[in-house]
Backbone as JSON, one array per atom type, in Angstrom:
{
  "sequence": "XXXXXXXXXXXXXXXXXXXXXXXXXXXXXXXXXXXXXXXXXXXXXXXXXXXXXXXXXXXXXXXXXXXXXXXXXXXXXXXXXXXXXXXXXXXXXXXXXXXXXXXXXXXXXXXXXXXXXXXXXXXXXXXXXXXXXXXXXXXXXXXXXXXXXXXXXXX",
  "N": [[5.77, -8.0, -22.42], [7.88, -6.52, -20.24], [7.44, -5.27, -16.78], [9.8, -3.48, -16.29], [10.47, -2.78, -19.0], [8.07, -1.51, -19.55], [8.36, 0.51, -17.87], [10.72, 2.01, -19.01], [10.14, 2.58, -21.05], [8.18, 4.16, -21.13], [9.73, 6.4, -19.58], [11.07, 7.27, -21.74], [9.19, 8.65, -23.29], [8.41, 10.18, -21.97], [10.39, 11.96, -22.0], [10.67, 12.86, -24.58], [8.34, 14.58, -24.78], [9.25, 16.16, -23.2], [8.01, 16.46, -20.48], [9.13, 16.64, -17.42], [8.72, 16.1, -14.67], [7.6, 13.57, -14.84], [9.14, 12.25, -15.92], [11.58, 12.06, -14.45], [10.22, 10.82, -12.39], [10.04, 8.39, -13.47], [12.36, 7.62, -14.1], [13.59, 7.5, -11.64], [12.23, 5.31, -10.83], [13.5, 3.03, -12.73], [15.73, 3.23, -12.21], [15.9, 2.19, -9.27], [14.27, -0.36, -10.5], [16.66, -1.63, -11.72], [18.59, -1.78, -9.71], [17.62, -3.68, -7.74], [17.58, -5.77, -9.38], [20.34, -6.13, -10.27], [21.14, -6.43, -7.19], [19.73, -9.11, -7.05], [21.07, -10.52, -8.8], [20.08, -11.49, -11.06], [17.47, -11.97, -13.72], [14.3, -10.07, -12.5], [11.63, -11.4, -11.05], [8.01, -10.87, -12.55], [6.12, -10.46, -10.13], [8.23, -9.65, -8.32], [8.79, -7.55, -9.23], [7.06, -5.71, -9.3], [6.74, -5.33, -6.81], [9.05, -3.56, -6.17], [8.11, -1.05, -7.33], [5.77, -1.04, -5.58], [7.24, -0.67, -3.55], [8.62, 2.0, -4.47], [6.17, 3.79, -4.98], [5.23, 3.88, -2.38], [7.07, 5.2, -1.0], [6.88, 7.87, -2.2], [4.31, 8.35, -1.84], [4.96, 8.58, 1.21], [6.28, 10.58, 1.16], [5.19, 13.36, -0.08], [3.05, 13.33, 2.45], [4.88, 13.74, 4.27], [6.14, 16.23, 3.29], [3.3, 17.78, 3.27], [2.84, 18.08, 6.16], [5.25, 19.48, 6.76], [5.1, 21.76, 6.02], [5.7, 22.4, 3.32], [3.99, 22.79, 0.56], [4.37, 23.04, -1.99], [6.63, 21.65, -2.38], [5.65, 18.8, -1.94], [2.98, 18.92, -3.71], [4.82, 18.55, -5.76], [5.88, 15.88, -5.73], [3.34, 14.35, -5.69], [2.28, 14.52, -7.79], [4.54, 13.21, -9.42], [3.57, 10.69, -7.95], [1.68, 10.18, -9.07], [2.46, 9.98, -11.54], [3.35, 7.47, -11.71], [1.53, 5.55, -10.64], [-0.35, 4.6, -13.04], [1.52, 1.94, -14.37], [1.2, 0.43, -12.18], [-0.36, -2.84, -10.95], [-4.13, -3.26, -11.56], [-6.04, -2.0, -9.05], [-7.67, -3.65, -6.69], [-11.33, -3.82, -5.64], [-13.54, -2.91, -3.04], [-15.08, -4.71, -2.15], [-13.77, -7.27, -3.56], [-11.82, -7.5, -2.17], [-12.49, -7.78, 0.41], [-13.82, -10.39, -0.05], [-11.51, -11.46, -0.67], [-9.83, -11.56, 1.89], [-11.57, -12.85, 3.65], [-12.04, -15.6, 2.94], [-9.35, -15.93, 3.22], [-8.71, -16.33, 5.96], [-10.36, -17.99, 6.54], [-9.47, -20.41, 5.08], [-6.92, -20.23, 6.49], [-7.74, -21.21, 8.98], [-8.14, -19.62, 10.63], [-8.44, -18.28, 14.0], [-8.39, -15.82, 16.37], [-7.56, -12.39, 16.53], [-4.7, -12.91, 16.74], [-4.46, -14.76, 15.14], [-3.21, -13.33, 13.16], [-1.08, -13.21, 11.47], [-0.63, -15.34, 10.21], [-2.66, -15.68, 8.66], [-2.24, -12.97, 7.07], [-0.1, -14.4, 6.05], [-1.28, -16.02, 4.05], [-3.0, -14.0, 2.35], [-1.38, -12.1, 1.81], [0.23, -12.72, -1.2], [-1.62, -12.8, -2.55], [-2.49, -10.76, -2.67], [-0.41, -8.85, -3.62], [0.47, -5.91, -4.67], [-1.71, -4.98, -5.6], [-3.24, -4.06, -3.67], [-3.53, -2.13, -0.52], [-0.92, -2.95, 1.71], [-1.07, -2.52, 4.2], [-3.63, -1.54, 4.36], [-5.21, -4.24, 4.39], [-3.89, -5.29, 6.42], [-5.57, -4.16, 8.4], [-8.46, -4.63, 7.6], [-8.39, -7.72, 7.84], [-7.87, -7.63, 10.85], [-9.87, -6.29, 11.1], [-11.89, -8.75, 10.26], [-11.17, -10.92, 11.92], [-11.82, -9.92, 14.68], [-14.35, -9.45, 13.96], [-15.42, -12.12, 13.31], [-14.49, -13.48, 16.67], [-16.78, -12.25, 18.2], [-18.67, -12.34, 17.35], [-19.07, -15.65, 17.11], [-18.3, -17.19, 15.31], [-16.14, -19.21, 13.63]],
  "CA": [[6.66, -6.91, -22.06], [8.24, -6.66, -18.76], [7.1, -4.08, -16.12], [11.08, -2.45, -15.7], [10.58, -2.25, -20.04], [7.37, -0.46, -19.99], [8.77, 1.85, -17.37], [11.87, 2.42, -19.74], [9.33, 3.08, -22.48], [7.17, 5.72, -20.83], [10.87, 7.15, -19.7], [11.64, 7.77, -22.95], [8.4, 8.79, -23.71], [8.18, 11.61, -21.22], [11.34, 13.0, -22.32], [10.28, 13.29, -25.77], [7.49, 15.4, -24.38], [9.76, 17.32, -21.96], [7.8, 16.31, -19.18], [10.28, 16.64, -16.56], [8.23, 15.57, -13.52], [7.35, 12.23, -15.12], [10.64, 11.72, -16.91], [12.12, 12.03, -13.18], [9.83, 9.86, -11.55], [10.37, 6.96, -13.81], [13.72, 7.41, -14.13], [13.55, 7.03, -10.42], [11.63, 3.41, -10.76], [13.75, 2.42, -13.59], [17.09, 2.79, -11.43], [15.22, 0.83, -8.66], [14.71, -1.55, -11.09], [17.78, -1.89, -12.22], [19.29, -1.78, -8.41], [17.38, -4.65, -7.4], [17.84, -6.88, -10.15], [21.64, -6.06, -9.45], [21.42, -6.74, -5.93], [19.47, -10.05, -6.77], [22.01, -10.63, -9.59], [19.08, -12.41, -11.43], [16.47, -10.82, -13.98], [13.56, -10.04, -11.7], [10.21, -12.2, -11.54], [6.94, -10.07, -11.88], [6.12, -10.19, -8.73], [9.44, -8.85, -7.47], [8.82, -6.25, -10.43], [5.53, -4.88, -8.53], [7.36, -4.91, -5.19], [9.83, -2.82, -6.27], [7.46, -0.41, -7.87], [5.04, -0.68, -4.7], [8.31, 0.26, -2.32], [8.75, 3.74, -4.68], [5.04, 4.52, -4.66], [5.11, 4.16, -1.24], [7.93, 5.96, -0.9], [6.15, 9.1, -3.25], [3.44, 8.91, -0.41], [5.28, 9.05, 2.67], [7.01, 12.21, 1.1], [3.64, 13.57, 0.19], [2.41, 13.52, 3.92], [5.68, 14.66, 5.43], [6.26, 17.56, 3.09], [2.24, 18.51, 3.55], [3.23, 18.14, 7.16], [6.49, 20.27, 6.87], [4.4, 23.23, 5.5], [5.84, 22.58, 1.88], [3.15, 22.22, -0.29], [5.26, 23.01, -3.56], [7.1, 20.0, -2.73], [4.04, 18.07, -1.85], [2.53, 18.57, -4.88], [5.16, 17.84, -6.76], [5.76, 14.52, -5.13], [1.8, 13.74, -5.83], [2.69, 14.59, -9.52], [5.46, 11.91, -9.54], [3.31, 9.28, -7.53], [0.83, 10.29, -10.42], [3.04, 9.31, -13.14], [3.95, 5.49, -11.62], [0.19, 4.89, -10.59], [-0.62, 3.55, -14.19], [1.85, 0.92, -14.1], [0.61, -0.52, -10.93], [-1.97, -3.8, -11.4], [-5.16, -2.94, -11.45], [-5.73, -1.93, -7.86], [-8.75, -4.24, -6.45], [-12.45, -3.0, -4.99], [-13.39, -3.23, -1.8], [-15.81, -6.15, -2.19], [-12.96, -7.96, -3.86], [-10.55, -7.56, -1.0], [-13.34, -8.42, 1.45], [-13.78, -11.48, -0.25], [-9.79, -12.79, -0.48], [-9.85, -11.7, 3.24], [-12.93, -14.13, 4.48], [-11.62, -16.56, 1.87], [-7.75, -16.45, 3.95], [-9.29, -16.41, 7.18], [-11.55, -19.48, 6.31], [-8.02, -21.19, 5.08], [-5.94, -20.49, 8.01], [-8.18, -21.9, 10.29], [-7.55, -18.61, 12.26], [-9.76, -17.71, 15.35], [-8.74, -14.77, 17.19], [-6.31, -11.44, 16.4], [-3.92, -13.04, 17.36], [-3.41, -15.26, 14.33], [-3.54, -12.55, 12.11], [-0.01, -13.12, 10.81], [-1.27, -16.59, 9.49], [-4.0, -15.06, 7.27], [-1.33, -12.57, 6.07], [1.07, -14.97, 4.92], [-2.04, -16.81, 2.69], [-3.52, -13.16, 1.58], [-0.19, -11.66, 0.69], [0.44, -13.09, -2.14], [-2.66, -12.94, -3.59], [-3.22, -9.16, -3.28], [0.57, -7.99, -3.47], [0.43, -4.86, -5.75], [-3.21, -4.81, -5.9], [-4.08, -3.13, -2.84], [-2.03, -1.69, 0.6], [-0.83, -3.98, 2.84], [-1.62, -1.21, 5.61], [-5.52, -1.63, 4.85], [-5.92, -5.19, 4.3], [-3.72, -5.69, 7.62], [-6.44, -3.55, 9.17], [-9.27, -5.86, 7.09], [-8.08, -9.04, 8.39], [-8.02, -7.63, 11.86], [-11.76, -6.46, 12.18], [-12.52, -10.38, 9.95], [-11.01, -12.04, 12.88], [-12.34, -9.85, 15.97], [-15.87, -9.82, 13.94], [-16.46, -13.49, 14.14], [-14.81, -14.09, 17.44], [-17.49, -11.97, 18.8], [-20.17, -13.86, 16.8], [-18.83, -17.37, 17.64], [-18.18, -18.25, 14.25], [-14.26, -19.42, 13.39]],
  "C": [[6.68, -6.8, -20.52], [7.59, -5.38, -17.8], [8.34, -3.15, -16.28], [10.46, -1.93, -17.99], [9.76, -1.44, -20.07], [7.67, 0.81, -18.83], [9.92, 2.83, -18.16], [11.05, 3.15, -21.1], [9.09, 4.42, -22.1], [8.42, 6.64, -20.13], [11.37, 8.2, -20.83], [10.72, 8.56, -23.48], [8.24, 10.3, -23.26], [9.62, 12.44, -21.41], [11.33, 13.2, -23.54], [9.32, 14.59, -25.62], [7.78, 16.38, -24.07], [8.71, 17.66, -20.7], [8.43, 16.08, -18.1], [9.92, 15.55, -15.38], [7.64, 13.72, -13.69], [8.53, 11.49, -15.54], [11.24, 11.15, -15.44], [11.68, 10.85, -12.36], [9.96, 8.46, -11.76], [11.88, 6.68, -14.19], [14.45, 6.8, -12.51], [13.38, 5.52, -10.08], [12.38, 3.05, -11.1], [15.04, 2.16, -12.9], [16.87, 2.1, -10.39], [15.36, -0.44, -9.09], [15.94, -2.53, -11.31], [18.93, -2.49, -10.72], [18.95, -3.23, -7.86], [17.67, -5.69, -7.98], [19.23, -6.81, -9.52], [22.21, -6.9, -8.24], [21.09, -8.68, -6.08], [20.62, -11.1, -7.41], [21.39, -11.75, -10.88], [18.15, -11.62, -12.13], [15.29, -10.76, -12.65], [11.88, -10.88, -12.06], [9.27, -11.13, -11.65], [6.71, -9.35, -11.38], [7.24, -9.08, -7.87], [9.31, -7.11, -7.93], [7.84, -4.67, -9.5], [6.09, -4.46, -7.42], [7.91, -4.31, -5.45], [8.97, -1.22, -6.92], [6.17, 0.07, -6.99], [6.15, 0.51, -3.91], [8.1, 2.18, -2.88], [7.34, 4.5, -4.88], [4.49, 5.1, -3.38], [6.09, 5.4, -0.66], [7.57, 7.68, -1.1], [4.88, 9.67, -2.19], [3.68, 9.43, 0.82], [5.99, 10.41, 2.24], [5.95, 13.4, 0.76], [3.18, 14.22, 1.11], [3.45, 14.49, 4.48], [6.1, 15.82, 4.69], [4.69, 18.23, 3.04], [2.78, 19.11, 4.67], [4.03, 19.07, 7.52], [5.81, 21.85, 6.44], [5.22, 23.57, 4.35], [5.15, 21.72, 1.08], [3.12, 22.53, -1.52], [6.17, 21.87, -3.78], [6.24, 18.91, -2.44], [3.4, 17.44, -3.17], [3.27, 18.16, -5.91], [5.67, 16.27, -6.9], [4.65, 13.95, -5.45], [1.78, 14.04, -7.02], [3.24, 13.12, -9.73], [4.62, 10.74, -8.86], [2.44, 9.13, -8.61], [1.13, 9.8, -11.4], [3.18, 7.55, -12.75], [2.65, 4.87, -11.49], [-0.3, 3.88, -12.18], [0.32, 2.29, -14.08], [1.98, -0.01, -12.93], [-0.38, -1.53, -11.59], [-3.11, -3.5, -11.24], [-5.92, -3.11, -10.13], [-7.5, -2.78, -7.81], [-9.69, -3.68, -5.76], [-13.05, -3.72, -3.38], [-14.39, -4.46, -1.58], [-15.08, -7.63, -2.77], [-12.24, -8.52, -2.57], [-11.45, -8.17, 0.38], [-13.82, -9.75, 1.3], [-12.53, -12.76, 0.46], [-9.58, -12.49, 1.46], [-10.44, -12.9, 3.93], [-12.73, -15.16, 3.76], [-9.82, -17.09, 2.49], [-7.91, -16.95, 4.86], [-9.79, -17.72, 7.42], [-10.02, -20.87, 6.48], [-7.15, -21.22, 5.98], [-6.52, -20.87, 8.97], [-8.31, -21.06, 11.26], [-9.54, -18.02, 13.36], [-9.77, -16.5, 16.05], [-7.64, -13.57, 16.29], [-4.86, -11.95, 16.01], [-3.06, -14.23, 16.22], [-3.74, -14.57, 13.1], [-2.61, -12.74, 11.03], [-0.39, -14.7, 9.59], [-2.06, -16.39, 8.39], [-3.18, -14.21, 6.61], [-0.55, -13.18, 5.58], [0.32, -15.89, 3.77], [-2.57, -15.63, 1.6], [-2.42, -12.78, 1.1], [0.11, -11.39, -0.62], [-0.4, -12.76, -3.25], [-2.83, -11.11, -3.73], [-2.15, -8.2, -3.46], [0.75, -6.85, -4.78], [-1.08, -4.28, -6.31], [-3.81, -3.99, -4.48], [-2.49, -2.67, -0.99], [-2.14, -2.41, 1.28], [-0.93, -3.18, 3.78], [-3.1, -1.89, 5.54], [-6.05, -3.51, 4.8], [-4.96, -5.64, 5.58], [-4.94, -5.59, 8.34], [-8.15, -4.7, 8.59], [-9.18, -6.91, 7.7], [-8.2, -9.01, 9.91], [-9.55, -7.32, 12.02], [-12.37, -7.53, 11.66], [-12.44, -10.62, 11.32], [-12.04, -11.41, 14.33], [-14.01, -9.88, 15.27], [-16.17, -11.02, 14.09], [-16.09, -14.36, 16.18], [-15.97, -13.83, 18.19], [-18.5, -12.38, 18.41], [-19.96, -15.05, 17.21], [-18.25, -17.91, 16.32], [-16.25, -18.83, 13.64], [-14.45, -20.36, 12.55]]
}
């Protein structure tokens, strides 16, 4: 079963309930879904599935922050409701000894030595951790790998 179907499921699911705030939020994904495939004009792989399903989580966060920020924290919370409902169909987000692994494991593979080829190590980790963890923190990962060993010596 596809990721866009089991969002269509638990759609249906939460309006059986009359859960509004979940009904909403995946009704939200599910037209995503649907938008992208569209756009690609192609069913969607997976992968693409997750990306599209990262973008509106992300999305659920940055609205989150800027209505904390805004001094509405009735729309806040109900935004952190809705990122609540899509979190389950995310992949099983990875632990930080995981991610510290595929880091020192990219790093090793790109040959990289300083900061500076950080972009190199992201285009081998990417892949491997896309939907499994934030590409915000494992940018930030990959940058203190590289400046920790240049300052050891080790590359």
């Amino acid at each position: 079963m596809t990721l866009a179907q089991r969002l269509q499921i638990g759609m249906t699911d939460a309006m059986r309930e009359r859960d509004d705030v979940r009904r909403d939020a995946l009704r939200m994904a599910v037209a995503a879904m649907q938008r992208a495939e569209k756009d690609a004009r192609r069913p969607l792989s997976p992968d693409e599935e997750v990306g599209v399903l990262t973008r509106e989580i992300r999305t659920r966060r940055e609205s989150v922050q800027a209505f904390a920020a805004g001094g509405r924290p009735d729309l806040a919370d109900e935004e952190q409701r809705k990122l609540d409902a899509l979190a389950p169909y995310m992949p099983a987000q990875l632990d930080d000894a995981e991610l510290d692994a595929l880091v020192a494991q990219a790093v090793d593979e790109s040959g990289a030595t300083t900061a500076r080829d950080t972009g190199r190590v992201m285009k081998i980790l990417a892949p491997r951790v896309r939907g499994r963890a934030d590409g915000k923190q494992v940018h930030v990962l990959v940058t203190r790998e590289l400046e920790r060993r240049a300052r050891s010596g080790a590359g």
